[in-house]
C-alpha positions in Angstrom: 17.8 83.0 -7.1 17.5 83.7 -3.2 15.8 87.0 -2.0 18.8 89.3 -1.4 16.3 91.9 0.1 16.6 90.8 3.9 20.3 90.4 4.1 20.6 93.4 2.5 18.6 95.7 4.7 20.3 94.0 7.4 23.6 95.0 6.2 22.5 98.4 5.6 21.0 98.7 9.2 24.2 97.9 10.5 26.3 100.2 8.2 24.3 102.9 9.8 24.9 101.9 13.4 28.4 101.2 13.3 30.2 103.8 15.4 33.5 103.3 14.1 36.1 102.9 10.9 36.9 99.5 12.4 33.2 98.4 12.9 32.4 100.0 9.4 35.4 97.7 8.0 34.1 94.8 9.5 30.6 95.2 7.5 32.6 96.2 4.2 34.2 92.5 4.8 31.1 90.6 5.8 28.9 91.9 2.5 31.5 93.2 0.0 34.9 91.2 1.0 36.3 87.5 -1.3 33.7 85.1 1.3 30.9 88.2 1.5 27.4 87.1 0.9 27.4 89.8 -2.1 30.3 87.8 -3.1 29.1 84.7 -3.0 25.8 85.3 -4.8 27.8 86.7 -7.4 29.8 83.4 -7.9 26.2 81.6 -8.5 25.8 83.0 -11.7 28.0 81.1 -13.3 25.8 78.1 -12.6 22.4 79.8 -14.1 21.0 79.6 -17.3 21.5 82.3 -19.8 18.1 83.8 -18.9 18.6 83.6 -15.4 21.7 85.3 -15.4 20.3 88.3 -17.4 17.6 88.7 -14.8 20.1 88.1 -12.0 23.3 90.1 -12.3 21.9 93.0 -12.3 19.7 92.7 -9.0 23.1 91.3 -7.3 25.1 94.2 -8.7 22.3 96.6 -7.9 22.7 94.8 -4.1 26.5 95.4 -4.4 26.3 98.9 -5.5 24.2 100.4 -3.1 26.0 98.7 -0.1 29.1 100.3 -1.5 27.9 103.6 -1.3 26.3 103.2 1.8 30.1 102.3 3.3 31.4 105.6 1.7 28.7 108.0 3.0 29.3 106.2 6.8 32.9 106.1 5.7 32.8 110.0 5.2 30.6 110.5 8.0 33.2 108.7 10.4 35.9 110.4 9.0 34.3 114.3 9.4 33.4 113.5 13.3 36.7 112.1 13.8 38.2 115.6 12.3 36.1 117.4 14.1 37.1 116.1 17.6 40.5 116.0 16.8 40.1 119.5 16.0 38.3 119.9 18.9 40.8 119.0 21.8 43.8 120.1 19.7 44.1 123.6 20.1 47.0 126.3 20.3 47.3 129.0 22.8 48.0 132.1 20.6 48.3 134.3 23.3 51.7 132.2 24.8 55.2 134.4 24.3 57.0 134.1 22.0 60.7 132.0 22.4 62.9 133.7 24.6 65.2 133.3 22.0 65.6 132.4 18.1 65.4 129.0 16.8 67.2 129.6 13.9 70.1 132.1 12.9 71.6 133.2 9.5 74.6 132.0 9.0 77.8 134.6 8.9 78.9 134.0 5.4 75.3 134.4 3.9 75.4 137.8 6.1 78.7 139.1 4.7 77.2 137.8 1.1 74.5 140.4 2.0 76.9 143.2 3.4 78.9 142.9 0.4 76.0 142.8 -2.4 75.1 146.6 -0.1 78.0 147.9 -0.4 78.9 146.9 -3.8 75.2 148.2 -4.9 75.6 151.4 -3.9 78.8 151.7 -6.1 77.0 151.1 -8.9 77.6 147.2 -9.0 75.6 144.2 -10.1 75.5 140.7 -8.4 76.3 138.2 -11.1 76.0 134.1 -10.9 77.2 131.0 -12.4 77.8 127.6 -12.4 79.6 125.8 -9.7 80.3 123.2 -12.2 82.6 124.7 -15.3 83.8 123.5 -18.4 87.8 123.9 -18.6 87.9 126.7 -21.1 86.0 128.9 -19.4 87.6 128.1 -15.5 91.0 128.5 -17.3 92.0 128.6 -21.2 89.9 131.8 -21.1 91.7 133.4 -18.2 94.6 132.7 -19.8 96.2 130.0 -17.6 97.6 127.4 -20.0 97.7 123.9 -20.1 101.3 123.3 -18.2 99.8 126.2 -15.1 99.9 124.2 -12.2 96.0 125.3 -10.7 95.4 122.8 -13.5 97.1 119.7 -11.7 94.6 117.1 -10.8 96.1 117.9 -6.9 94.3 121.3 -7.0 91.8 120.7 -8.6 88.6 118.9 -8.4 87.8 117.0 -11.8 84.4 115.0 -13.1 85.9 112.0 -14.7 82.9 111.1 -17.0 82.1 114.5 -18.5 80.9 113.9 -22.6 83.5 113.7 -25.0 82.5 116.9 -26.8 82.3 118.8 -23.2 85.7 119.1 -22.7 87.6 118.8 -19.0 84.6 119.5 -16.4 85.3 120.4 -12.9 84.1 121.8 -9.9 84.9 125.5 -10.2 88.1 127.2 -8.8 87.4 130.4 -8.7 84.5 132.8 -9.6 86.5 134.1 -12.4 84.7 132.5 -15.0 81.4 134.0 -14.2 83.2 137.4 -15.5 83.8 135.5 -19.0 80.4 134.3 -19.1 79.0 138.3 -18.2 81.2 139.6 -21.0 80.2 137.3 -23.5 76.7 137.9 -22.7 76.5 141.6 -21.7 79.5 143.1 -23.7 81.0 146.1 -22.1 80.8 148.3 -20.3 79.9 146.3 -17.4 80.8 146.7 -13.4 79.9 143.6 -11.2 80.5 141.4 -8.6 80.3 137.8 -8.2 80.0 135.9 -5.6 79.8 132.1 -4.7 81.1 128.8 -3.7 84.4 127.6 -4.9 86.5 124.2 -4.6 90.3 123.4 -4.4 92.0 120.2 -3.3 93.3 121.5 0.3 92.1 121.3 4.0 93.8 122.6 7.3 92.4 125.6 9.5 92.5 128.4 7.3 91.9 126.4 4.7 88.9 124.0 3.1 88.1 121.8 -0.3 85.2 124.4 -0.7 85.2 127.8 0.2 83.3 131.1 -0.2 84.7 134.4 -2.8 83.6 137.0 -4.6 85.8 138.4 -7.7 85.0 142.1 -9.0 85.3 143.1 -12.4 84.5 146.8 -14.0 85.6 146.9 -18.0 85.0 150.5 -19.0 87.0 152.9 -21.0 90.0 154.8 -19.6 90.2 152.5 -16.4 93.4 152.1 -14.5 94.9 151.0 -11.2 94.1 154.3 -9.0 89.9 153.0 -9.7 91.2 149.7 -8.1 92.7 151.3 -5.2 89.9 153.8 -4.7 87.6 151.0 -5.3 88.8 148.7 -2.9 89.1 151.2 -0.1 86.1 152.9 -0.4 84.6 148.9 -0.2 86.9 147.8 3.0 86.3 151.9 4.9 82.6 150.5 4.6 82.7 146.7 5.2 84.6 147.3 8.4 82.7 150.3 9.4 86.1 152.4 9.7 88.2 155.6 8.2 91.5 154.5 9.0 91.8 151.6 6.6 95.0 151.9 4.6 96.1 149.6 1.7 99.3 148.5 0.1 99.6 147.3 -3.6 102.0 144.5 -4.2 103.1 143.6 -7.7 102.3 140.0 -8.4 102.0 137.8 -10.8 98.4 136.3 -12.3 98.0 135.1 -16.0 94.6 137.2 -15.9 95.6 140.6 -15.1 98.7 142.5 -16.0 99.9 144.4 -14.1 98.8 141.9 -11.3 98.5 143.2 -7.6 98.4 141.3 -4.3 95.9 143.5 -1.8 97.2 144.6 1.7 95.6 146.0 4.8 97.0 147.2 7.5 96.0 146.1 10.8 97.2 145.4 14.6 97.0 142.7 17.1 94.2 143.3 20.0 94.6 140.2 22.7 94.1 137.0 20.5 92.6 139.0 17.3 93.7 140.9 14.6 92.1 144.7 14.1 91.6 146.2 10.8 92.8 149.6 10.9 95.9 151.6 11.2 99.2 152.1 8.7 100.7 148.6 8.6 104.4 150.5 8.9 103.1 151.7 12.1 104.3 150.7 15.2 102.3 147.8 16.6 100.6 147.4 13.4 101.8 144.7 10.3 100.1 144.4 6.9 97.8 141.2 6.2 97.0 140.1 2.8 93.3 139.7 1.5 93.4 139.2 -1.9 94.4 139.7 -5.2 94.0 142.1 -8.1 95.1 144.0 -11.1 94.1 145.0 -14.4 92.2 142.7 -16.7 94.9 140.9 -19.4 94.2 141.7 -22.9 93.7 138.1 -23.9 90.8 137.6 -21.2 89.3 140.6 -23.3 89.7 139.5 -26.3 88.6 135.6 -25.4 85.4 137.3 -23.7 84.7 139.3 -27.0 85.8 142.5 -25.5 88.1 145.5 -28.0 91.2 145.2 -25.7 91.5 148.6 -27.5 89.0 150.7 -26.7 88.2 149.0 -23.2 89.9 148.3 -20.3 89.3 146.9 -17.0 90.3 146.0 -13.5 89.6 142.5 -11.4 89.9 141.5 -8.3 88.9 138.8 -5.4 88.9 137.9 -2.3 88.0 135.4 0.5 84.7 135.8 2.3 85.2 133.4 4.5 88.5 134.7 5.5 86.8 139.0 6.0 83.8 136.8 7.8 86.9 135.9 10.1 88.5 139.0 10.3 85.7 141.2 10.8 83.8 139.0 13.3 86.6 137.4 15.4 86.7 134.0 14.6 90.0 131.7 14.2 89.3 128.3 12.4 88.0 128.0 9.4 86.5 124.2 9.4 84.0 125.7 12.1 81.8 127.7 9.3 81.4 123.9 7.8 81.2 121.9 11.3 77.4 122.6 11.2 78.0 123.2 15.5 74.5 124.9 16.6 76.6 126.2 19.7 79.0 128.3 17.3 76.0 128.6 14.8 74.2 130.1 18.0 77.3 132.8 19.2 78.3 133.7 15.6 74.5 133.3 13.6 72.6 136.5 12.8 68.9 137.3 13.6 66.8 137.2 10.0 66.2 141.0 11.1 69.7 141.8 11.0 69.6 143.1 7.2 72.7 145.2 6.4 71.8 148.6 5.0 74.4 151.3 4.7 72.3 154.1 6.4 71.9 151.3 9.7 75.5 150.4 9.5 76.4 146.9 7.4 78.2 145.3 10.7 74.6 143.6 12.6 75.2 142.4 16.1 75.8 139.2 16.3 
């Protein structure tokens, strides 16, 4: 077999000098590569004898082994000085200003979610969750809306068409009403929360889009009845608009969750383009606006969420934060909260430090 010994100090000689990855790659090719001369030598041994080869393959894979490692330790070597200048001439000026302004902002319904969860908090509420995609006993047959109620209709309502056989009807949630079954199956009663989320129904126009923003309020206790509500839902608007002179108006209605059902009224008046909360609505200059609905939780729901219709009762109600966001904070269209617009996100968005706390005052500047 031919001396590897002076090829390979060469090749080591030169794996020291080379002064770059490139140059480093171009020795790894000439020793170690398919047509290297480590390569090659090790293709001879097919062609030796048996007692040749046992002498031979391992003085060629000795060769091989300690070229390889020689590569890596230059390879590391390279690789630490190249660091090192790049950290070197890369360097940030921590003494520079800061932006003149944000780069970010939060958006106005996450900072209503927030005032809301404050104000709710300090009445003694919980913040309850749960899933966006519901099973049809739960989004209706327990709120007792039956199988001909048109919310139902496939025009309303958002439908998976593949759910499992055993699953029943799935859907994209209408409301946030079923997060209140789900709490009273788990947590019994008493129980006082909120619950707020996303929501979808099949419609679009300017106050209106396929997914939307609500909370729903539920408090099951014993003794409860429609002056709580009232109180309740004053005491919540007097503090979300940062105002005394709200004044509501209880409509009867009709929902097949609550009986008696209540539609929800505030008073307001017109200021240039925008509508002011505040005032008596059978004032002069002033009208009442609808914001949601309500009423007292139907015995069925109770009963379906494993609540004594007997010894409990309880009150509901929801409304639209998207459509408060609007109210409170002068916008007109609702697509724009969706539009993903930096230029409204930038007049309408909220600084991260803008945390709602009741002592501060819920309504940030925007």
């Amino acid at each position: 077999m031919t001396d590897l010994t002076p090829q390979k100090d060469a090749a080591l000689a030169a794996i020291a000098d080379a002064a770059s990855l490139e140059a480093l790659d171009e020795q790894r090719v000439a020793a170690l590569g398919k047509k290297g001369w480590v390569s090659l030598a090790l293709k001879t041994l097919g062609g030796m004898s048996p007692d040749e080869r046992q002498v031979a393959a391992p003085a060629i894979q000795a060769v091989r082994a300690e070229i390889a490692d020689a590569i890596d330790a230059k390879k590391a070597a390279l690789e630490a000085a190249e660091l090192e200048a790049q950290l070197a001439s890369e360097t940030l000026d921590l003494t520079l200003p800061a932006p003149a302004t944000p780069q970010g902002s939060v958006h106005p319904v996450s900072q209503v979610m927030d005032e809301l969860a404050e104000i709710f908090a300090d009445l003694g509420f919980s913040v309850a969750t749960g899933p966006e995609i519901e099973d049809d006993w739960h989004n209706f047959t327990a709120l007792n809306m039956d199988e001909s109620h048109p919310a139902r209709a496939m025009h309303d309502t958002f439908y998976f068409p593949d759910a499992a056989p055993d699953s029943g009807k799935m859907l994209l949630r209408t409301h946030t009403s079923p997060v209140q079954i789900r709490s009273m199956k788990e947590q019994g009663a008493p129980i006082r929360l909120i619950a707020p989320g996303r929501v979808y129904r099949s419609d679009s126009d300017a106050t209106h889009t396929p997914m939307f923003h609500q909370v729903e309020g539920l408090v099951v206790d014993r003794d409860i009845h429609l002056g709580h509500l009232k109180w309740t839902l004053e005491t919540f608007f007097k503090a979300f608009f940062e105002r005394e002179d709200i004044t509501l108006r209880l409509r009867p209605s009709y929902f097949p969750f609550t009986e008696p059902s209540v539609e929800v009224d505030v008073g307001y008046s017109n200021e240039g383009n925008r509508r002011v909360v505040g005032g008596h609505g059978d004032a002069e200059g002033h009208d009442w606006m609808e914001l949601g609905g309500s009423g007292m939780v139907n015995r069925r729901v109770l009963e379906m969420a494993g609540v004594d219709p007997d010894e409990y009762q309880g009150f509901a109600f929801g409304l639209g934060i998207d459509r408060i966001a609007m109210l409170k904070y002068g916008m007109n269209d609702l697509r724009a909260f969706f539009d993903g617009d930096p230029r409204w996100l930038s007049h309408y968005g909220f600084a991260a430090v803008d945390q709602p706390t009741l002592s501060a005052g819920v309504g940030a500047a925007s």
